[in-house]
BATOR-854820 format. One record per residue (C-alpha): x, y, z; residue number from 1. Coordinates in steps of 0.25 Angstrom, whole numbers, plus 5000, padded with zeros to 4 digits. Example, Ala and Ser with C-alpha at 12.3 -4.5 7.8 and 13.67 -1.06 7.14 Angstrom:
% residues 2
@px=5049	py=4982	pz=5031	seq=1
@px=5055	py=4996	pz=5029	seq=2
% end
This chain:
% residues 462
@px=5035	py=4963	pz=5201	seq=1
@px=5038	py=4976	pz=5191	seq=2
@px=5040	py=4988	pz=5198	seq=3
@px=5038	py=5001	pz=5189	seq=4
@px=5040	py=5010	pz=5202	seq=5
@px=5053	py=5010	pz=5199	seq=6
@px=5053	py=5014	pz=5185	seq=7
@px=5046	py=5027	pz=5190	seq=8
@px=5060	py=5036	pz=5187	seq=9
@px=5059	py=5030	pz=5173	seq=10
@px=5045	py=5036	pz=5171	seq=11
@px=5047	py=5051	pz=5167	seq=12
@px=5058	py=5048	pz=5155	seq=13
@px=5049	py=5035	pz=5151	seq=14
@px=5038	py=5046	pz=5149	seq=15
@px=5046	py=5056	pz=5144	seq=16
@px=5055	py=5048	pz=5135	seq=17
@px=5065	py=5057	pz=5138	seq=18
@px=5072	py=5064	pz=5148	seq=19
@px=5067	py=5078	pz=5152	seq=20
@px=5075	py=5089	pz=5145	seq=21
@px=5079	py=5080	pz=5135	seq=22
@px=5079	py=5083	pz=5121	seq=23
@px=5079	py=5069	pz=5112	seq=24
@px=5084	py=5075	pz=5101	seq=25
@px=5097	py=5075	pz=5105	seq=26
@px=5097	py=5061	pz=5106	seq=27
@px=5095	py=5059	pz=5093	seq=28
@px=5104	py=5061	pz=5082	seq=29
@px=5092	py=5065	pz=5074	seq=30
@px=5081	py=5075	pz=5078	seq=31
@px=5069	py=5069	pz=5079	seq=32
@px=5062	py=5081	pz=5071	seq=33
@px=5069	py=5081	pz=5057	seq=34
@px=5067	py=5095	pz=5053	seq=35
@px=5076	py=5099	pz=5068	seq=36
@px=5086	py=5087	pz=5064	seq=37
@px=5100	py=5094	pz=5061	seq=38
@px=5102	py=5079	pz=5053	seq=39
@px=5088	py=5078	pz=5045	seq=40
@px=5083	py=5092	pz=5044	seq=41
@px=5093	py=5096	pz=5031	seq=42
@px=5093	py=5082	pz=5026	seq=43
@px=5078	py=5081	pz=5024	seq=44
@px=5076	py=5095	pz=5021	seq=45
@px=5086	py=5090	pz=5008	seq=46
@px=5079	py=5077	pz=5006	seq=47
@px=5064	py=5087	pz=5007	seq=48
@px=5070	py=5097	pz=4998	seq=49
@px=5076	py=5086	pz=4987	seq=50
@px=5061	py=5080	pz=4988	seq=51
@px=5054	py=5092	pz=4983	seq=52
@px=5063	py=5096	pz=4973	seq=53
@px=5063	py=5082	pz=4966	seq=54
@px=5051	py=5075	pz=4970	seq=55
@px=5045	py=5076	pz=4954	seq=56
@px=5059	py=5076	pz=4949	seq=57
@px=5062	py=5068	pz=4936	seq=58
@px=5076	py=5068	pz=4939	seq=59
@px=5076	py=5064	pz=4954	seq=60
@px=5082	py=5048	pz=4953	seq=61
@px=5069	py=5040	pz=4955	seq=62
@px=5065	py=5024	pz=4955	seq=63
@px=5062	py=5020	pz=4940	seq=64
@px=5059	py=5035	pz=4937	seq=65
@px=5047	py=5035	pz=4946	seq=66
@px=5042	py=5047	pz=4958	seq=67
@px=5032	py=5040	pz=4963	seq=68
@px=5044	py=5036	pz=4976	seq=69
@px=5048	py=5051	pz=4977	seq=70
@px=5032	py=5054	pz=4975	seq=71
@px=5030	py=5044	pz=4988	seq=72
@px=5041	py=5047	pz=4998	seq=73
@px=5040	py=5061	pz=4994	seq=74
@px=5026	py=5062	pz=4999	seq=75
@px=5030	py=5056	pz=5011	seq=76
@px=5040	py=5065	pz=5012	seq=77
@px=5030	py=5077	pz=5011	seq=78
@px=5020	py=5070	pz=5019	seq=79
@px=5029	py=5068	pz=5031	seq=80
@px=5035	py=5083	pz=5028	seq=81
@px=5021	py=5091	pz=5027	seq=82
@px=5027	py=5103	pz=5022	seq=83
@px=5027	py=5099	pz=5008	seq=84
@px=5011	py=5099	pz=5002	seq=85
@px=5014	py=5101	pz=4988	seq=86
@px=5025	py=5089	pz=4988	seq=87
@px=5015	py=5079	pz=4995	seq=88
@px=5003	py=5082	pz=4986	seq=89
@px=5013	py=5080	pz=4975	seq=90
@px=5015	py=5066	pz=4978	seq=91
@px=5003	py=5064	pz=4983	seq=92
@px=4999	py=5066	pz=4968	seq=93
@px=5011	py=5059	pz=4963	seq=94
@px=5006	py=5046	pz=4970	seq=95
@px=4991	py=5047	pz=4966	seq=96
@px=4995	py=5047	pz=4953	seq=97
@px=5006	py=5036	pz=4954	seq=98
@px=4996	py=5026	pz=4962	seq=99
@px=4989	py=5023	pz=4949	seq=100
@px=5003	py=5022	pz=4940	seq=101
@px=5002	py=5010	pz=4931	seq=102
@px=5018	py=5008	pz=4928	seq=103
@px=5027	py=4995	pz=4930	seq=104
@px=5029	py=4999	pz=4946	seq=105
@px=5014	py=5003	pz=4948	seq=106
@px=5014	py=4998	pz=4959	seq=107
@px=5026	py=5005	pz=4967	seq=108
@px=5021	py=5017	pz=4963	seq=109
@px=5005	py=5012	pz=4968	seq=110
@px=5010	py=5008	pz=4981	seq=111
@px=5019	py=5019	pz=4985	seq=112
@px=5006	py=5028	pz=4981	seq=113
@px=4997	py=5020	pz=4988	seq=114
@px=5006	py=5020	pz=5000	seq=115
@px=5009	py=5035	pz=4999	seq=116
@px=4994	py=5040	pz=4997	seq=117
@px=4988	py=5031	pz=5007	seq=118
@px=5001	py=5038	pz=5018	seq=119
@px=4997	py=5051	pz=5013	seq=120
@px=4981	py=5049	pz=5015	seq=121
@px=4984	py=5044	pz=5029	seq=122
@px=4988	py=5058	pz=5033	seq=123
@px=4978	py=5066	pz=5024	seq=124
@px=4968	py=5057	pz=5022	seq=125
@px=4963	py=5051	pz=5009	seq=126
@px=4959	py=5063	pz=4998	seq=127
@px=4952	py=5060	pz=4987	seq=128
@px=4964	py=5060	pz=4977	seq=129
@px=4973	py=5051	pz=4987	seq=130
@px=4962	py=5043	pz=4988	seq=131
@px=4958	py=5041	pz=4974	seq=132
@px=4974	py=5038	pz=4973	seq=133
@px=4971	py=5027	pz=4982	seq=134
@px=4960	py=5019	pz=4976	seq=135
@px=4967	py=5020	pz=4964	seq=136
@px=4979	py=5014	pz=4970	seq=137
@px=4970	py=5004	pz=4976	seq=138
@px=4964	py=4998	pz=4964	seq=139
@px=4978	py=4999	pz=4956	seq=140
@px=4984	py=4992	pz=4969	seq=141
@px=4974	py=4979	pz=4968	seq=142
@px=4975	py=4978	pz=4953	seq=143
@px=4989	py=4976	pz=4955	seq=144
@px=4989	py=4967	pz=4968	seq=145
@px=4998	py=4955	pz=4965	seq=146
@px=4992	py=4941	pz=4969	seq=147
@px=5003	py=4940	pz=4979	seq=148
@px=4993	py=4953	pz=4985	seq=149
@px=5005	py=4961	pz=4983	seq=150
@px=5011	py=4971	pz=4972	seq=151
@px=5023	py=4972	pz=4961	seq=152
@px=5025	py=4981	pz=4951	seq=153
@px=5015	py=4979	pz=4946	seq=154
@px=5004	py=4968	pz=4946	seq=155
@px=5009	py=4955	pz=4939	seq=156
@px=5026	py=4961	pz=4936	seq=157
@px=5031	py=4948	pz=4944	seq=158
@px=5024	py=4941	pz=4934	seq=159
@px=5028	py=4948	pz=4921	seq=160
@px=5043	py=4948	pz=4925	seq=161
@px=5045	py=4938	pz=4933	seq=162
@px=5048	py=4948	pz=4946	seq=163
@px=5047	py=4939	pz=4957	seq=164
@px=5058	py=4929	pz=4951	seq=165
@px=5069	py=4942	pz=4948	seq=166
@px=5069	py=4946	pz=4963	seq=167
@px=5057	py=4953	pz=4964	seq=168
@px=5042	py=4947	pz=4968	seq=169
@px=5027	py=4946	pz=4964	seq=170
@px=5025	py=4957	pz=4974	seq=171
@px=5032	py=4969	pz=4981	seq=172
@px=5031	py=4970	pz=4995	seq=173
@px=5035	py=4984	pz=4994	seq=174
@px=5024	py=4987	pz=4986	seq=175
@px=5015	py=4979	pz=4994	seq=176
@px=5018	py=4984	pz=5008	seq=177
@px=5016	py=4999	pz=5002	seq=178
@px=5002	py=4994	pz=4996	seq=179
@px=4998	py=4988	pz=5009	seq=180
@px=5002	py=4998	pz=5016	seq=181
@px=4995	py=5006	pz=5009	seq=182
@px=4983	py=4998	pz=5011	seq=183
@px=4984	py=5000	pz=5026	seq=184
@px=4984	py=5016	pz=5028	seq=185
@px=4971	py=5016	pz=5016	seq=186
@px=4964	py=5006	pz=5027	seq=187
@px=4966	py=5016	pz=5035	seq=188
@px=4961	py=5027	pz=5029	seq=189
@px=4949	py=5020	pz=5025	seq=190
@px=4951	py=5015	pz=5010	seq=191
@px=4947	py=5001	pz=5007	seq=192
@px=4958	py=4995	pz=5000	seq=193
@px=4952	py=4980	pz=4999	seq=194
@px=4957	py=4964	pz=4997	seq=195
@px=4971	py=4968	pz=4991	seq=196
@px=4975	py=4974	pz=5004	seq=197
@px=4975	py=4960	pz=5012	seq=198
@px=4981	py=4953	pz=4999	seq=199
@px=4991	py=4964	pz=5001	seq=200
@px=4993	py=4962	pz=5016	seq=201
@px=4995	py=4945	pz=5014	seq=202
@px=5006	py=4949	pz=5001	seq=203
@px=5012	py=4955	pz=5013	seq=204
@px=5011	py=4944	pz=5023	seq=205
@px=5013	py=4934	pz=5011	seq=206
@px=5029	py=4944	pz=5008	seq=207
@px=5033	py=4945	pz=5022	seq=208
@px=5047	py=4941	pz=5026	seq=209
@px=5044	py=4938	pz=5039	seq=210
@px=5043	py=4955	pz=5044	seq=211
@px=5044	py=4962	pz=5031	seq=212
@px=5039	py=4961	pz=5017	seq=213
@px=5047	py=4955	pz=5009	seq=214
@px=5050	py=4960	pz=4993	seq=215
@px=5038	py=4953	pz=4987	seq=216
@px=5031	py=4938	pz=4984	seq=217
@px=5042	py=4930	pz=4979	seq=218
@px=5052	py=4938	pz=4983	seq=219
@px=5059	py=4935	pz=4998	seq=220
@px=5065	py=4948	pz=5000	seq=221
@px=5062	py=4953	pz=5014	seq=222
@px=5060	py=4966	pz=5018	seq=223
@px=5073	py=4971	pz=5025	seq=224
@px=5070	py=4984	pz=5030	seq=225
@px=5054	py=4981	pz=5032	seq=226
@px=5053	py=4992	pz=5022	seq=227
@px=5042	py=4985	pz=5014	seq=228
@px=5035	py=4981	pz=5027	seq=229
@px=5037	py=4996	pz=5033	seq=230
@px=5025	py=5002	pz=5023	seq=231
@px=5016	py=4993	pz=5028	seq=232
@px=5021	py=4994	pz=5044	seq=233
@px=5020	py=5010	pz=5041	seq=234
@px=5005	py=5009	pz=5034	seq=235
@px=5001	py=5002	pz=5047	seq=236
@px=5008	py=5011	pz=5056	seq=237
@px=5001	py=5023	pz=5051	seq=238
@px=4987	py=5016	pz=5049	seq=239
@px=4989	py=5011	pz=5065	seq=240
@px=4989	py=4997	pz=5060	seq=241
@px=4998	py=4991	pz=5071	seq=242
@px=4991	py=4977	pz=5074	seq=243
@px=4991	py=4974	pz=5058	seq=244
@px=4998	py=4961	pz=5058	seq=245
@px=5012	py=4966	pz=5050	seq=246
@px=5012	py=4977	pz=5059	seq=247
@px=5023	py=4970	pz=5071	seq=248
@px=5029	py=4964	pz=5060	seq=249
@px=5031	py=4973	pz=5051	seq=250
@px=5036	py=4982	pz=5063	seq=251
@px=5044	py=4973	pz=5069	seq=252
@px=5052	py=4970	pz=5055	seq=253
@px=5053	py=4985	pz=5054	seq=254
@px=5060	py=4986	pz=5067	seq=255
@px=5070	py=4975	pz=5063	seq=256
@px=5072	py=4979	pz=5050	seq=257
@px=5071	py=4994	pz=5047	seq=258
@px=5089	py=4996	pz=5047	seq=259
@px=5089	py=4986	pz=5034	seq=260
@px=5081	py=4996	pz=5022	seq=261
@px=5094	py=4995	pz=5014	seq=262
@px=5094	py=4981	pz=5015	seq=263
@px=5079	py=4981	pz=5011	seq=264
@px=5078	py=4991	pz=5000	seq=265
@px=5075	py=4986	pz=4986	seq=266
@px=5069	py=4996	pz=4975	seq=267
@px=5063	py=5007	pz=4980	seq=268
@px=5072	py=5010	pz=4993	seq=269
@px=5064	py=5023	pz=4997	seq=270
@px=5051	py=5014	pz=5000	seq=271
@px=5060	py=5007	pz=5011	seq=272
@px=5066	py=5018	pz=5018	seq=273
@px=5054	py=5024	pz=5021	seq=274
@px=5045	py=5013	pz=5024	seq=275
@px=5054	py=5008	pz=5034	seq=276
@px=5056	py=5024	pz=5039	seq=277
@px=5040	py=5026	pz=5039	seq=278
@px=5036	py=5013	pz=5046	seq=279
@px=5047	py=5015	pz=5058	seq=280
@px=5043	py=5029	pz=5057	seq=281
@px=5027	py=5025	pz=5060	seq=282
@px=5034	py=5014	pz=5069	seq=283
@px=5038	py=5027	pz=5080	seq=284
@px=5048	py=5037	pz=5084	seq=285
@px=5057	py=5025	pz=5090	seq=286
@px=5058	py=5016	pz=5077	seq=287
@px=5060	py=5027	pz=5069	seq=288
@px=5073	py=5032	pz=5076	seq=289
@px=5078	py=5019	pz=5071	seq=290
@px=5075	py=5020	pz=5059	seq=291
@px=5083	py=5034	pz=5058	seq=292
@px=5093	py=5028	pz=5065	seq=293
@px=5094	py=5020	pz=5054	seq=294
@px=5093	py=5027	pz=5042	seq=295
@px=5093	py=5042	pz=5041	seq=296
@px=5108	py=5046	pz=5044	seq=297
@px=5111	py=5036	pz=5033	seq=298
@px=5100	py=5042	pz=5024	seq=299
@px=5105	py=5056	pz=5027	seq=300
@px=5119	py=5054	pz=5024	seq=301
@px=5115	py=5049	pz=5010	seq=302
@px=5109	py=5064	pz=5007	seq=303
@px=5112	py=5070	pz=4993	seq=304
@px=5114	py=5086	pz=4994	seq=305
@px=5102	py=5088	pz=4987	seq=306
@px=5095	py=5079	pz=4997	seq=307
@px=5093	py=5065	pz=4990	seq=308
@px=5093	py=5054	pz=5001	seq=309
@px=5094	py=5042	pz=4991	seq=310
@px=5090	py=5029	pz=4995	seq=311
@px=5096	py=5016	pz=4985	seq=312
@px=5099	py=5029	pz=4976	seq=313
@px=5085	py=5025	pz=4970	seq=314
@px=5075	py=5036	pz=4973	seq=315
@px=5080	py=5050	pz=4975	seq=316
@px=5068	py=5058	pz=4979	seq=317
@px=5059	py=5047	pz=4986	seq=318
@px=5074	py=5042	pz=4994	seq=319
@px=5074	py=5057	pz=4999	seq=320
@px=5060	py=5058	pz=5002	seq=321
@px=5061	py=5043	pz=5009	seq=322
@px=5072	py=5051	pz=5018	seq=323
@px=5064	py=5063	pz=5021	seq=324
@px=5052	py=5056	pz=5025	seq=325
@px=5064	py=5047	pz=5035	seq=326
@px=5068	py=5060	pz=5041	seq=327
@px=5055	py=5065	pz=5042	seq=328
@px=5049	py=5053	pz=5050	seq=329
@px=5059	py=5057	pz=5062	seq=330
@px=5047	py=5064	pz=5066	seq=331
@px=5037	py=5056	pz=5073	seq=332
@px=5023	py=5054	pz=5068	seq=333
@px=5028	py=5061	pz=5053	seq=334
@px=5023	py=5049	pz=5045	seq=335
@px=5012	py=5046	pz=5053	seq=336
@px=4999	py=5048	pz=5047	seq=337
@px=4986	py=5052	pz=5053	seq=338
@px=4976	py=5043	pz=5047	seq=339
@px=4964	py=5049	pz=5039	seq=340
@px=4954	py=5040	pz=5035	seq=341
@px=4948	py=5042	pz=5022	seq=342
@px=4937	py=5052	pz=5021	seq=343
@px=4942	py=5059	pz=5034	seq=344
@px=4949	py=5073	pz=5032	seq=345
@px=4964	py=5077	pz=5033	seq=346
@px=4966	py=5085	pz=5045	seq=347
@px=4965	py=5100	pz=5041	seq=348
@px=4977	py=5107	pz=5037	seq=349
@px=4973	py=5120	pz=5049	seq=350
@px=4969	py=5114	pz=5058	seq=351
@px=4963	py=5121	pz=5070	seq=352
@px=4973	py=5123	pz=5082	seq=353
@px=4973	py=5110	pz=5092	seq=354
@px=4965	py=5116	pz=5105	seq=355
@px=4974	py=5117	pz=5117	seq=356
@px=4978	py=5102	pz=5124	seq=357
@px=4969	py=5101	pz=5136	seq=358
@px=4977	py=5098	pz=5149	seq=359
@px=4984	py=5084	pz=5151	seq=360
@px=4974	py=5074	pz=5157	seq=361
@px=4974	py=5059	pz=5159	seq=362
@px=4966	py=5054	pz=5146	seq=363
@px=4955	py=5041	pz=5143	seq=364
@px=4960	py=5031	pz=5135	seq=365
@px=4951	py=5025	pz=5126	seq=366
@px=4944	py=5011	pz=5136	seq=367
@px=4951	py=4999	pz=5129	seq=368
@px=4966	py=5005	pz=5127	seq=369
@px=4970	py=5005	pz=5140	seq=370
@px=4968	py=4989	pz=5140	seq=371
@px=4977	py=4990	pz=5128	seq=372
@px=4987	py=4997	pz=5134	seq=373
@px=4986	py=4990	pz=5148	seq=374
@px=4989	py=4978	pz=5142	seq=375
@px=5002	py=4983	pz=5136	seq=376
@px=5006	py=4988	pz=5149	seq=377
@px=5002	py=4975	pz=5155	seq=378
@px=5012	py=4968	pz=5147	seq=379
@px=5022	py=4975	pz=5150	seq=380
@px=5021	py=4971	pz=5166	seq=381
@px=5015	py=4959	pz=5165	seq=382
@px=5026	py=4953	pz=5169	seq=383
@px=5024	py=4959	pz=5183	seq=384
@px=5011	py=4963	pz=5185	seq=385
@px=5012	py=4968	pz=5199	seq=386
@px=5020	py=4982	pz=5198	seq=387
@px=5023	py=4991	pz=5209	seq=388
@px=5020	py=5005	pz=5207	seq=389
@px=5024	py=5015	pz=5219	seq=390
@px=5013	py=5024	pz=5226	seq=391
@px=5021	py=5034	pz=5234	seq=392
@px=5034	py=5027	pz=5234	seq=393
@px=5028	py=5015	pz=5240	seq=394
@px=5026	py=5001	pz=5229	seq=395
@px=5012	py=4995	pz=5225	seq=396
@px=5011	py=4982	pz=5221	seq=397
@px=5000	py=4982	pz=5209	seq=398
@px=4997	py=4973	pz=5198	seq=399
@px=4996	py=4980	pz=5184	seq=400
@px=4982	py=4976	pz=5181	seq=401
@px=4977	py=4984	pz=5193	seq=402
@px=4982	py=4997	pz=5189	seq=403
@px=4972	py=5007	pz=5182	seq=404
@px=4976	py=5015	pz=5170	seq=405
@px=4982	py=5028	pz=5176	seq=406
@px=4991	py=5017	pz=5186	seq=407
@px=4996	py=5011	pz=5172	seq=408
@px=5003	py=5022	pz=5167	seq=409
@px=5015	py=5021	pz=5176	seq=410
@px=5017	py=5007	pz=5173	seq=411
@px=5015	py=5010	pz=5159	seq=412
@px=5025	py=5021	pz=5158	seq=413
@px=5034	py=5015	pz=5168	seq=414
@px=5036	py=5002	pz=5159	seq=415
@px=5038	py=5010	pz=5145	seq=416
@px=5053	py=5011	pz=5148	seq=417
@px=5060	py=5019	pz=5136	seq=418
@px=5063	py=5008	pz=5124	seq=419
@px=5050	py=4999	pz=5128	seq=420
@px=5041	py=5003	pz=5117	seq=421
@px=5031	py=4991	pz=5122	seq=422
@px=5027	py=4999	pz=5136	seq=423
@px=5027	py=5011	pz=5127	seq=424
@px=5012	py=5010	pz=5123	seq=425
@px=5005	py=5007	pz=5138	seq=426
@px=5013	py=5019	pz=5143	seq=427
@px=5008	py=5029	pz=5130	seq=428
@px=4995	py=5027	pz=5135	seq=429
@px=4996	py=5027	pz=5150	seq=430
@px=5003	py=5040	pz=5151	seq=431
@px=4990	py=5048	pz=5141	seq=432
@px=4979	py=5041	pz=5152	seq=433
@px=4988	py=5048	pz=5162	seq=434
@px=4989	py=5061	pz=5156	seq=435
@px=5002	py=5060	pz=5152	seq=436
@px=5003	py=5064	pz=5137	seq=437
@px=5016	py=5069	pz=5133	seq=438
@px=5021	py=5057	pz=5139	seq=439
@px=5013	py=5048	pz=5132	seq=440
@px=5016	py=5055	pz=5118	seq=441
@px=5031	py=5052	pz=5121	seq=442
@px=5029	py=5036	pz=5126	seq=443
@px=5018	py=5037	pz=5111	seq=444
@px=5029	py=5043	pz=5104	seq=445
@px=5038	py=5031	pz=5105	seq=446
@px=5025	py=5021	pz=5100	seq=447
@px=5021	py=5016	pz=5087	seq=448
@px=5013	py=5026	pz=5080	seq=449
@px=5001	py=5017	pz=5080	seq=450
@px=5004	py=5014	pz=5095	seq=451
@px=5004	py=5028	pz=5098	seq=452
@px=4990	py=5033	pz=5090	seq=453
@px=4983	py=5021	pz=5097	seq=454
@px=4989	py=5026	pz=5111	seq=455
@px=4984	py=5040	pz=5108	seq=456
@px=4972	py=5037	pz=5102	seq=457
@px=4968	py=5029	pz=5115	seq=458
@px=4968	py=5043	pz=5121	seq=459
@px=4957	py=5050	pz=5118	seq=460
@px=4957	py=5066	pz=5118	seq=461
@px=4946	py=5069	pz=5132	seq=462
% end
């Protein structure tokens, strides 16, 4: 028999997360809101300032001579910043005229656009030059599908040089993760992208190295870091695609991986940092602290005066933006878009004033989530099915199933203990039927984002 009576002491911090009075800051050696970081705030004030000052620059050292990587992480920059307009409908511009670039790495520069517009629409929905940008993109992105389902270069460059006997492949998975990824948040937003999307998706299965995506067809290179998987984990993450077959093992790779980017980077090493960073980002609070844990004293040390953060010493200004946007996503929630399907209208930029919250009461779940969630909370006793709750002091013997939904939140709440991200979920949406808000915000806080949006959306506002 499980008692939970005696877990009861427990309960306040579970809820709480923290012990009253306690700032969690000082516990940490970064603070968790940048800009008030004595560490972060100069340094990404640096990389911010060297980002303005040279993102058209001809000077700045790039890759190959191209912008279109400053152009893309720059944007994400200013997208995560949203103090800088001007700069983000700069590379807005930028992309909707490199998505249609015919050159030897069209490709690249199609992918990366596709990927960067089709982030960008999720937040401010899909306007008519975006969207035009897109079915361009589309079109140019199934003329130059490989028969593998994936992409290169350019259509057909493993077969004028030879590419995928000198170390490279028929495809790239880079390339493809970013297009299917890409794919994925357009579905979402109501844009009909066709066949090449599943051909895309089997390339993908058809490349994987058993978690990751490895360097291409014919190429057995595995993805080290999971930074080519990452664009696709971080595509579904926004779009709330958690039961997508790669989802667990893409994430799961992630977590098992994500120390080993150096080992992993080949090319272009701006595109790994920040899918990694993103998807750990969209992952939660929890997964991201690793990540920062991992990386960003290291990145900070490498800072030039003027503020450059290089990363393999290849691209100077999308390297610094990569680590501004690293920095940036400290904050929870700062790259997690608010999906606006096509046709419907971003959000006004004055809104009115939000009416005064109404007093705290218990809430109505929607009818068939609480049988979702009961059957989490089952599993997590059903190896003692009989549990002795206390009325007044004195034990009662009860079997689980016959508790109602407001006897459930004790149990629920009493089982998350701090670290066991599996009760987390049944005790986020016990404590909103009880009332109990701020405590389930914490305990959501601590979810998938996903995880959380479903658990909050369950909740209906009365």
């Amino acid at each position: 028999m499980r008692s939970w009576s005696g877990r009861a002491a427990i309960l306040t911090a579970l809820v709480t997360l923290a012990p009253a009075g306690a700032d969690p800051a000082q516990e940490r050696v970064h603070h968790p809101d940048y800009r008030k970081c004595k560490i972060c705030a100069p340094a990404w004030a640096k990389a911010m300032s060297y980002l303005k000052a040279n993102l058209r620059s001809d000077t700045a050292r790039r890759v190959i001579g191209s912008k279109m990587g400053g152009y893309m992480m720059g944007g994400f920059a200013f997208l995560m910043d949203g103090q800088s307009p001007k700069e983000l409908e700069e590379c807005i511009q930028y992309a909707c005229q490199a998505i249609k670039d015919e050159g030897f790495n069209r490709n690249w520069y199609l992918s990366m656009s596709m990927i960067f517009l089709a982030e960008v629409a999720l937040r401010t929905g899909l306007t008519p030059e975006i969207e035009k940008a897109l079915a361009h993109g589309l079109k140019m992105a199934e003329r130059q599908q490989e028969e593998t389902g994936g992409w290169c270069h350019h259509r057909l460059f493993w077969k004028e040089s030879g590419y995928n006997q000198k170390g490279g492949g028929r495809d790239l998975g880079m390339i493809t993760a970013m297009m299917y990824g890409a794919f994925l948040e357009l579905t979402a937003l109501g844009v009909t992208v066709g066949p090449m999307m599943e051909r895309a998706r089997k390339n993908l299965e058809s490349i994987s190295d058993g978690m990751g995506v490895r360097y291409g067809t014919d190429n057995g290179v595995g993805d080290a870091a999971m930074a080519r998987a990452s664009w696709v984990l971080s595509s579904l993450l926004a779009t709330g695609q958690t039961t997508h077959p790669f989802f667990a093992k893409y994430s799961k790779g992630l977590e098992q991986r994500y120390k080993k980017i150096e080992e992993g980077v080949h090319g272009f090493a701006p595109l790994h940092y920040f899918s990694v960073a993103a998807a750990m980002h969209r992952l939660g609070p929890d997964f991201y602290a690793k990540f920062i844990e991992e990386y960003l004293d290291r990145l900070i040390a490498t800072q030039t005066p003027e503020g450059i953060v290089p990363l393999h010493q290849e691209d100077d200004v999308a390297s610094t933006a990569v680590f501004a946007c690293i920095v940036m996503m400290q904050k929870p929630g700062i790259f997690r878009p608010a999906l606006k399907k096509k046709g419907k209208p971003a959000a006004e930029k004055n809104p009115a004033p939000p009416s005064p919250p109404s007093p705290t009461k218990a809430r109505a779940a929607d009818p068939q989530t609480p049988a979702v969630r009961d059957s989490l909370l089952a599993g997590r006793v059903r190896d003692a099915d009989a549990m002795t709750p206390e009325t007044d002091g004195s034990p009662l013997d009860v079997a689980g199933s016959n508790l109602k939904l407001a006897g459930r939140r004790h149990p629920a709440v009493a089982l998350a203990e701090p670290g066991d991200s599996g009760a987390l979920p049944p005790a986020a949406f016990h404590l909103p039927a009880r009332g109990e808000e701020a405590a389930a915000e914490e305990a959501m806080r601590r979810l998938p984002a996903p995880e959380a949006d479903r658990t909050r959306s369950a909740f209906p506002i009365p």
